[in-house]
C-alpha positions as CSV (number, residue, x, y, z in Angstrom):
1,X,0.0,0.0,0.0
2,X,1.2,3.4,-0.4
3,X,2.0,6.0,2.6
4,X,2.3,9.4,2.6
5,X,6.1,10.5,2.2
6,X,8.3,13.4,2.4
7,X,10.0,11.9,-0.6
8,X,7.6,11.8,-3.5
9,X,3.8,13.0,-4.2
10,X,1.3,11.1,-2.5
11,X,-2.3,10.7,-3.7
12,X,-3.7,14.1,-4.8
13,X,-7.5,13.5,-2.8
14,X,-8.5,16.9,-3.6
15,X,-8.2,16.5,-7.7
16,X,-9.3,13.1,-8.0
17,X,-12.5,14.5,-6.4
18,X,-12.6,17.4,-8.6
19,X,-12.0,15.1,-11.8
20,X,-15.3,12.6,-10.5
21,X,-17.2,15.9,-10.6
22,X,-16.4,17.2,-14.1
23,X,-17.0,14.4,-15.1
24,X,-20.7,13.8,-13.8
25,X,-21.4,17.0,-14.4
26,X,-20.7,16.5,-17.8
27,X,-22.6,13.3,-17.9
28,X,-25.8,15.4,-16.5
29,X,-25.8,17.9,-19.5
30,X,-25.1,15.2,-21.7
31,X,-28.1,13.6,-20.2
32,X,-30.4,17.0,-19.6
33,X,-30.4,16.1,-15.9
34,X,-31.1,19.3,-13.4
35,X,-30.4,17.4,-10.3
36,X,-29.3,13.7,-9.5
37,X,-30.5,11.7,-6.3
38,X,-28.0,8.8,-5.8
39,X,-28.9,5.4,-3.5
40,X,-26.5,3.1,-5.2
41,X,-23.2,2.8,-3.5
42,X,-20.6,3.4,-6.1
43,X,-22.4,6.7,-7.5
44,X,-22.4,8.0,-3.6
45,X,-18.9,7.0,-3.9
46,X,-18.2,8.4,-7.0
47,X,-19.8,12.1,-6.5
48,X,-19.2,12.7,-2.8
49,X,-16.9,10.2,-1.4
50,X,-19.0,8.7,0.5
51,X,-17.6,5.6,2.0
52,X,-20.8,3.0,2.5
53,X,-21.7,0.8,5.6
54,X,-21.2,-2.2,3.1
55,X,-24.2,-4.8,3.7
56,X,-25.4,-8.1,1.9
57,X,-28.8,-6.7,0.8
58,X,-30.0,-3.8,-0.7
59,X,-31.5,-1.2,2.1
60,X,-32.3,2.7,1.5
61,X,-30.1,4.1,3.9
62,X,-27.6,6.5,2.2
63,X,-28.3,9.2,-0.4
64,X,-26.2,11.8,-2.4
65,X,-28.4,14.9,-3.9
66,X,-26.1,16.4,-6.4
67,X,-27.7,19.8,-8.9
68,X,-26.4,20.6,-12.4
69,X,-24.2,23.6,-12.6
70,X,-23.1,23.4,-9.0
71,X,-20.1,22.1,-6.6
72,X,-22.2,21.5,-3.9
73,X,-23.6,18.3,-2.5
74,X,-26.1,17.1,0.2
75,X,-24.9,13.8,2.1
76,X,-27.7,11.2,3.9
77,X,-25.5,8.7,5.5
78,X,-26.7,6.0,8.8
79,X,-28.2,7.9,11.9
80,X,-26.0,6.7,13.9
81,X,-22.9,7.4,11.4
82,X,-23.6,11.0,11.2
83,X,-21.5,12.5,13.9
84,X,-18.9,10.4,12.2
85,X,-18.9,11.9,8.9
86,X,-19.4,14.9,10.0
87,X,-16.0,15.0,11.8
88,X,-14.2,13.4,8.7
89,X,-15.5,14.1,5.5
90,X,-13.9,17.5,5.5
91,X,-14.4,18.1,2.0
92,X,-18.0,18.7,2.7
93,X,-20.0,21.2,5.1
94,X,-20.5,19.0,8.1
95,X,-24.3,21.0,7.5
96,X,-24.7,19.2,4.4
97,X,-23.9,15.6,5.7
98,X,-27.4,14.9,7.1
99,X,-28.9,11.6,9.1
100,X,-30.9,9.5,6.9
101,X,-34.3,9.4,8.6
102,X,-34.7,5.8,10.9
103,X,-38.0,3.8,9.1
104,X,-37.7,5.7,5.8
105,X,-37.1,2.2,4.0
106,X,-40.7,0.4,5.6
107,X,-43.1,0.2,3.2
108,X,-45.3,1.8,5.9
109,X,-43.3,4.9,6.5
110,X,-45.5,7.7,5.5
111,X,-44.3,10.0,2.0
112,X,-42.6,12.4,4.5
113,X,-39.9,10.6,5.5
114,X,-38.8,11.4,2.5
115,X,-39.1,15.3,2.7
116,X,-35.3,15.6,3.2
117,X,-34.4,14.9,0.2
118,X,-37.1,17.2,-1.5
119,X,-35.9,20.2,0.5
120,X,-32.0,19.2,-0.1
121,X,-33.0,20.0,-3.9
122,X,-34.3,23.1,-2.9
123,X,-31.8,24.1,-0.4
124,X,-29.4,23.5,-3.7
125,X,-31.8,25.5,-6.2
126,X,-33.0,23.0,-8.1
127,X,-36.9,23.6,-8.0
128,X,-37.7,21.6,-10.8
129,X,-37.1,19.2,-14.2
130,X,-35.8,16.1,-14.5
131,X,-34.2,14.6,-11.4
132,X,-32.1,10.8,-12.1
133,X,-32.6,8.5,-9.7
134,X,-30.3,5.9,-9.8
135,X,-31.5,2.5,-8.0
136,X,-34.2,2.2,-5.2
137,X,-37.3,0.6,-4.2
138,X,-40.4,1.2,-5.8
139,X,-42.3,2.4,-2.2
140,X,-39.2,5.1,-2.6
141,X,-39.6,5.9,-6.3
142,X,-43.5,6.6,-5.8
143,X,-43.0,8.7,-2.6
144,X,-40.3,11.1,-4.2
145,X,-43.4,11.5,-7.4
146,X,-45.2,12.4,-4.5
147,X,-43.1,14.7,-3.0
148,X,-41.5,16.2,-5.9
149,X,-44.3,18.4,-7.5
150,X,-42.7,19.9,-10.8
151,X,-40.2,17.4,-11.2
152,X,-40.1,14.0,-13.8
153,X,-38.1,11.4,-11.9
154,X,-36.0,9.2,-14.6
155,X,-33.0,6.8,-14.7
156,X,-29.6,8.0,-14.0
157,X,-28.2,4.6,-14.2
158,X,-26.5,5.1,-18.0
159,X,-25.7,8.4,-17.3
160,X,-23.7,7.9,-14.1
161,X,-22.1,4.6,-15.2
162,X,-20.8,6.6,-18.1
163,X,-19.1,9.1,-16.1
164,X,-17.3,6.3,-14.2
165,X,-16.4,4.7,-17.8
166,X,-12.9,6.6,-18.1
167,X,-10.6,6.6,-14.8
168,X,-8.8,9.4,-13.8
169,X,-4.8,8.9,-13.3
170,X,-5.1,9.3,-9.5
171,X,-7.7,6.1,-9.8
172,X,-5.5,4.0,-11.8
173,X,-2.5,4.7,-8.8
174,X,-5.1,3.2,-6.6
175,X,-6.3,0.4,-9.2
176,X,-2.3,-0.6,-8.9
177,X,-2.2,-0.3,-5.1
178,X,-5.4,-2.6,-5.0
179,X,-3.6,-5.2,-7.9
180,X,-1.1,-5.6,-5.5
181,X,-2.7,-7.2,-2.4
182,X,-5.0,-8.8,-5.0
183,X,-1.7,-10.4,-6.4
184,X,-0.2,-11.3,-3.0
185,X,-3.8,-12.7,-2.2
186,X,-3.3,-15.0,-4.9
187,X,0.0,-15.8,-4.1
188,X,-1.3,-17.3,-0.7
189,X,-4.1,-19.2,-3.0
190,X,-1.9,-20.7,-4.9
191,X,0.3,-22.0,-1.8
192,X,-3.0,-23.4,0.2
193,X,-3.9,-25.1,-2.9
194,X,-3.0,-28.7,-1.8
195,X,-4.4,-32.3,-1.4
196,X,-6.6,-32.4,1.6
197,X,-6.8,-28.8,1.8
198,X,-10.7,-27.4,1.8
199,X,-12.2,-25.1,-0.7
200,X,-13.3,-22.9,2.3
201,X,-9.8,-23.3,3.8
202,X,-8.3,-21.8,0.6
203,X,-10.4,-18.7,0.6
204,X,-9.8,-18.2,4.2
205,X,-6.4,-17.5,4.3
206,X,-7.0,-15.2,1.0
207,X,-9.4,-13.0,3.2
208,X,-6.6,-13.1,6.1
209,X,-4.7,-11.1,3.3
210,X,-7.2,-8.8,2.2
211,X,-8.0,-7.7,5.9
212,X,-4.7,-7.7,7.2
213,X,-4.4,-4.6,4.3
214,X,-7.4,-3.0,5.3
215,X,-9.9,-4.4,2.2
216,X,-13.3,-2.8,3.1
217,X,-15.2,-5.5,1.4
218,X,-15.1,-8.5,-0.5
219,X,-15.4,-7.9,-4.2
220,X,-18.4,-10.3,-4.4
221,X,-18.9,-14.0,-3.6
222,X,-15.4,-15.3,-3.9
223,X,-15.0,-18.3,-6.0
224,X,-12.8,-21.2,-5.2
225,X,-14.1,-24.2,-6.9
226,X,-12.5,-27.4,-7.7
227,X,-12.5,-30.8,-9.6
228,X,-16.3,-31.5,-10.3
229,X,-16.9,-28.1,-8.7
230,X,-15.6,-26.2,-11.8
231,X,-17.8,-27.9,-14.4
232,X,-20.8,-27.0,-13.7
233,X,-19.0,-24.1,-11.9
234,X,-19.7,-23.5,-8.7
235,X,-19.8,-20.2,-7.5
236,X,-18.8,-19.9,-4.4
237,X,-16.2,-21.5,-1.8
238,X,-17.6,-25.0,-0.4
239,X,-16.0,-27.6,2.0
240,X,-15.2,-29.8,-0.9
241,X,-11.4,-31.2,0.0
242,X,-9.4,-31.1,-2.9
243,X,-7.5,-34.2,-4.3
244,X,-4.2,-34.6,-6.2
245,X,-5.3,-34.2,-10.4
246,X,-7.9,-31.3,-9.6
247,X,-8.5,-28.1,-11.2
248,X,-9.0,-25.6,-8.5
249,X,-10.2,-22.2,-10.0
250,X,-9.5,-18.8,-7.6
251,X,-11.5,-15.6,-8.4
252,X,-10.9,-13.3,-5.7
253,X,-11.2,-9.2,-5.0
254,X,-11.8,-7.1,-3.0
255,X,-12.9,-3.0,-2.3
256,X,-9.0,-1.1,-1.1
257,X,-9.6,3.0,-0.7
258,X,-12.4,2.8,-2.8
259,X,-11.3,0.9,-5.7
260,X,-12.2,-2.2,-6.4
261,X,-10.0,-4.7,-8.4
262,X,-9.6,-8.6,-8.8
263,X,-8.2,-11.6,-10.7
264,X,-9.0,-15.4,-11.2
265,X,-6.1,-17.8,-11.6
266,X,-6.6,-21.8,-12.3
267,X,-4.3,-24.3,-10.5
268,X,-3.7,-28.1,-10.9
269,X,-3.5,-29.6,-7.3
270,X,-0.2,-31.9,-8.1
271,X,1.5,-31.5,-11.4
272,X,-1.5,-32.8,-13.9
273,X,-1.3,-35.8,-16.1
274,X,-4.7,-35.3,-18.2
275,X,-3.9,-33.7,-21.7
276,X,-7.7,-32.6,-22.1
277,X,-7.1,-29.7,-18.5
278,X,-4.2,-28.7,-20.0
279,X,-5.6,-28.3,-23.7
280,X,-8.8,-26.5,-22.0
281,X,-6.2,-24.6,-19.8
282,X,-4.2,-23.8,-23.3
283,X,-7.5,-22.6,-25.4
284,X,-8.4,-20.1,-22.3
285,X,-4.9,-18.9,-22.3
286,X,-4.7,-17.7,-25.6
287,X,-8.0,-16.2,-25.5
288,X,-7.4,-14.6,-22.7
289,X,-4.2,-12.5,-24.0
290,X,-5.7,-12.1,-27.6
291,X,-8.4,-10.6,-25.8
292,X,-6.0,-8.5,-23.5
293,X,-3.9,-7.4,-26.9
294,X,-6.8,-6.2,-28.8
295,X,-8.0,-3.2,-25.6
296,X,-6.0,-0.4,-27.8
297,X,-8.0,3.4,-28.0
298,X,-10.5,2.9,-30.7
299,X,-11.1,-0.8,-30.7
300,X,-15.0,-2.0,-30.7
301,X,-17.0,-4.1,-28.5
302,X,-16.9,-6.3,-31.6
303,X,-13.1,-5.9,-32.4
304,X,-12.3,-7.2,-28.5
305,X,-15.1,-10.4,-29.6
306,X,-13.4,-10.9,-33.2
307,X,-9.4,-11.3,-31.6
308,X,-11.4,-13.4,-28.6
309,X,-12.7,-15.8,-31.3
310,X,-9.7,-16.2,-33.2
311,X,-8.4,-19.0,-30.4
312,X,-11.6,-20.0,-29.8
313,X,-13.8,-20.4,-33.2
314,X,-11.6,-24.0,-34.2
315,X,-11.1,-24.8,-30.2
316,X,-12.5,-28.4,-29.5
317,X,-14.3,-26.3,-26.6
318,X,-16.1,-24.2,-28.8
319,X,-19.3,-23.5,-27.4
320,X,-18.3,-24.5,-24.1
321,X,-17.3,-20.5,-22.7
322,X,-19.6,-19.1,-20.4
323,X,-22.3,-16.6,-21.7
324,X,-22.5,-13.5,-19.7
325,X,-19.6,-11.7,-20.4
326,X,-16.1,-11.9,-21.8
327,X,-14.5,-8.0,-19.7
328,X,-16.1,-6.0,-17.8
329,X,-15.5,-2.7,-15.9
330,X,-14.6,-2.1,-13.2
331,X,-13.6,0.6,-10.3
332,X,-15.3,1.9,-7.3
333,X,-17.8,-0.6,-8.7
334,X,-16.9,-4.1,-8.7
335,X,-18.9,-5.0,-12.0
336,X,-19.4,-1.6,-14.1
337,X,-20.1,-0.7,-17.6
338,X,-19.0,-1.4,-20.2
339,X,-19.8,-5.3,-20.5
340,X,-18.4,-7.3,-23.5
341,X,-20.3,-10.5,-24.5
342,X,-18.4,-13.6,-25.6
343,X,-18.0,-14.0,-29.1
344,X,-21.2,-15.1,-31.3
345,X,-23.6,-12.5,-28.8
346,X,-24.8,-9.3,-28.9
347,X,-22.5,-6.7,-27.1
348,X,-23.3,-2.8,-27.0
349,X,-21.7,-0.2,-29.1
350,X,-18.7,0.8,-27.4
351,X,-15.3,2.2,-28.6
352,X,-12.2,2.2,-26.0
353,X,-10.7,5.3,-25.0
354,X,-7.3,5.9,-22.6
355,X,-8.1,5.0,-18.9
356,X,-11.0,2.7,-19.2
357,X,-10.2,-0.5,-17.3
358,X,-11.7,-3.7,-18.3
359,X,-11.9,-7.0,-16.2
360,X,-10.7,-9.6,-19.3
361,X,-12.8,-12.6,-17.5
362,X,-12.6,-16.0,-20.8
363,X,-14.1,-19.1,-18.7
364,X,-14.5,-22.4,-20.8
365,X,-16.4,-25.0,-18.8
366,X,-16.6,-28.7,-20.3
367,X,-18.2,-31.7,-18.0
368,X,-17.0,-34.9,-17.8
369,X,-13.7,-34.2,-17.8
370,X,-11.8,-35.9,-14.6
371,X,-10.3,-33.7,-12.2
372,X,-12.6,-31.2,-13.4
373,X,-12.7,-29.1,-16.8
374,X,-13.6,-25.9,-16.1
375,X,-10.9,-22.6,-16.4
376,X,-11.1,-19.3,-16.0
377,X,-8.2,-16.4,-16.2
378,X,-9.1,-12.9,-15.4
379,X,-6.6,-9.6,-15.1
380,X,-7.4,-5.9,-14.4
381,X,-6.2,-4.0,-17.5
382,X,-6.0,-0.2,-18.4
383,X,-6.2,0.4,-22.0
384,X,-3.3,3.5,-22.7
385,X,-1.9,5.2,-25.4
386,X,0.3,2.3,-26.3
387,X,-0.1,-0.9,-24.9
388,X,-2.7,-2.2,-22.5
389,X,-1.2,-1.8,-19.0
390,X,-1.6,-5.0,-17.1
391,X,-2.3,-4.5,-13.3
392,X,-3.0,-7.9,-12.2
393,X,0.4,-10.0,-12.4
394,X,0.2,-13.4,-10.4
395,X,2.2,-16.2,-13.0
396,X,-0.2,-18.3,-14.9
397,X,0.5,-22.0,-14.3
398,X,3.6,-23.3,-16.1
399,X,2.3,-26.8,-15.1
400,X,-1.1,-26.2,-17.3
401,X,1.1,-24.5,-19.9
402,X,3.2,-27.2,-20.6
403,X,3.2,-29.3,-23.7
């Protein structure tokens, strides 16, 4: 992790927030947004800094009001976290960080629990037009239409996904810092992996390393599957042991400062002696850095598919890779915009500019196989000037790799 120093620049704070604003201001004018009400985490994030009481489910507890044309913001944050806030979020009013009204989530709490929020609007002159609201219940959606007379509530989802699209420079410092204990996570993995050794034990000592560096929350359900586990994949950590000839399969990430970033290595548990892991192993690998190669300024959705196929069209596993999604974003969300399908499905229109960052994620899953046949590779990569920049750098297995 980095530390401030006498000896070199640390992290400018200050600019990377005033880059997150430009930039969704921009995306509001773009959009013909007067004012923005934010509930999802990484947009509270994203505009105000707003570090979240992470939870497992979705609850209404935090809120950022945000107007066109303005610096100012109003904060909701926990009741009980507001005195909190107040004392360290210096970079906004402690008047503006505001407690988030106890109930307002029931579906029973009356329309003015909401009222807050209205008069935060107010209090930043916004007194009508369209207001984005970005993810909430529907008992919330209707109460702000009740609340907010003049105003048409609509989706600020593509908007404010689109301002997160291209990282600043100060981002891509922490994306590296995150890579890092990500990398030294997988490290660990990699050791645990061994016969007799539990799934769950595996991922155990990979959170030890996240929390001993301060990780503020897993990246999502960690994966460590193995053997049978991997195909059908199994998407989470069991108590499976692992046995000498498995495939064990690692995807693992985590939240550091506010960036998120991950990776997902495959091991062999023993040096492997079945040609069809190592062949599956083999296809993914090439797809994988095809795929990395071809994130250059001005490549399509489609052009990232295309050099994807090109290992995998005449692959004996073709038609065997997993549907959702060959990259992803990624950044103070874990899973962000843009999404690239696999080759052979329908992928938005997208064209790569200098400091997006794509998750590069090929998985190939084929049953039957003993051991287990299912493979995934994933890295964190910035797409530059020049070459894409590589943050995620754990060794892909020279046991797999060999002919």
């Amino acid at each position: 992790m980095r530390y401030d120093v006498d000896w070199r620049d640390g992290i400018d704070y200050a600019d990377l927030r005033r880059f997150r604003h430009h930039r969704v201001q921009q995306a509001m004018a773009a959009a013909d947004l007067d004012a923005v009400v934010a509930f999802e985490y990484a947009n509270c994030r994203y505009i105000a800094g707003l570090r979240p009481l992470w939870a497992p489910n979705f609850m209404v507890r935090q809120a950022v009001v945000s107007v066109r044309g303005s610096d100012d913001v109003v904060v909701f944050v926990h009741q009980d976290d507001a005195p909190h806030r107040r004392a360290t979020m210096t970079w906004v009013p402690p008047e503006r960080i505001r407690a988030f009204p106890t109930g307002v989530v029931s579906e029973t709490a009356p329309a003015s629990a909401l009222q807050p929020i209205a008069d935060a609007l107010t209090e930043l002159g916004c007194h009508g037009g369209r207001v984005g609201v970005d993810i909430a219940t529907v008992t919330v959606l209707r109460r702000l239409e009740q609340l907010l007379d003049g105003y048409t509530i609509v989706d600020a989802n593509a908007p404010l996904n689109g301002s997160r699209l291209v990282k600043a420079p100060t981002e891509v410092a922490l994306l590296e810092d995150a890579s890092v204990i990500v990398d030294l996570a997988m490290a660990t993995a990699e050791q645990a992996v061994q016969p007799g050794v539990r799934e769950c034990d595996v991922l155990a000592e990979v959170m030890k390393v996240f929390y001993t560096h301060n990780a503020e929350v897993p990246q999502c359900n960690l994966i460590v599957c193995s053997g049978p586990n991997t195909a059908p994949m199994q998407r989470f950590a069991g108590d499976r042991m692992i046995r000498p000839g498995d495939l064990v399969f690692v995807d693992i990430g985590a939240c550091f400062n506010g960036i998120f970033s991950e990776a997902t290595r495959t091991f062999a548990c023993v040096a492997p002696d079945n040609d069809t892991q190592r062949e599956i192993y083999r296809t993914v690998y090439d797809i994988h850095r095809a795929t990395i190669d071809s994130l250059r300024p001005g490549a399509l959705a489609t052009d990232v598919q295309a050099a994807a196929l090109k290992h995998y069209a005449d692959s004996p596993f073709y038609g065997r890779m997993q549907e959702m999604i060959i990259a992803h974003g990624i950044g103070v969300g874990y899973a962000e915009p843009p999404f690239i399908a696999p080759p052979g499905r329908g992928t938005p229109d997208l064209v790569l500019e200098p400091g997006m960052v794509l998750a590069v994620v090929p998985t190939i899953i084929v049953p039957g196989v003993s051991g287990g046949g299912g493979v995934r590779l994933e890295d964190v990569v910035v797409v530059t000037d020049g070459d894409p920049n590589v943050l995620t750098r754990h060794p892909y297995s020279a046991a797999l790799l060999a002919r």
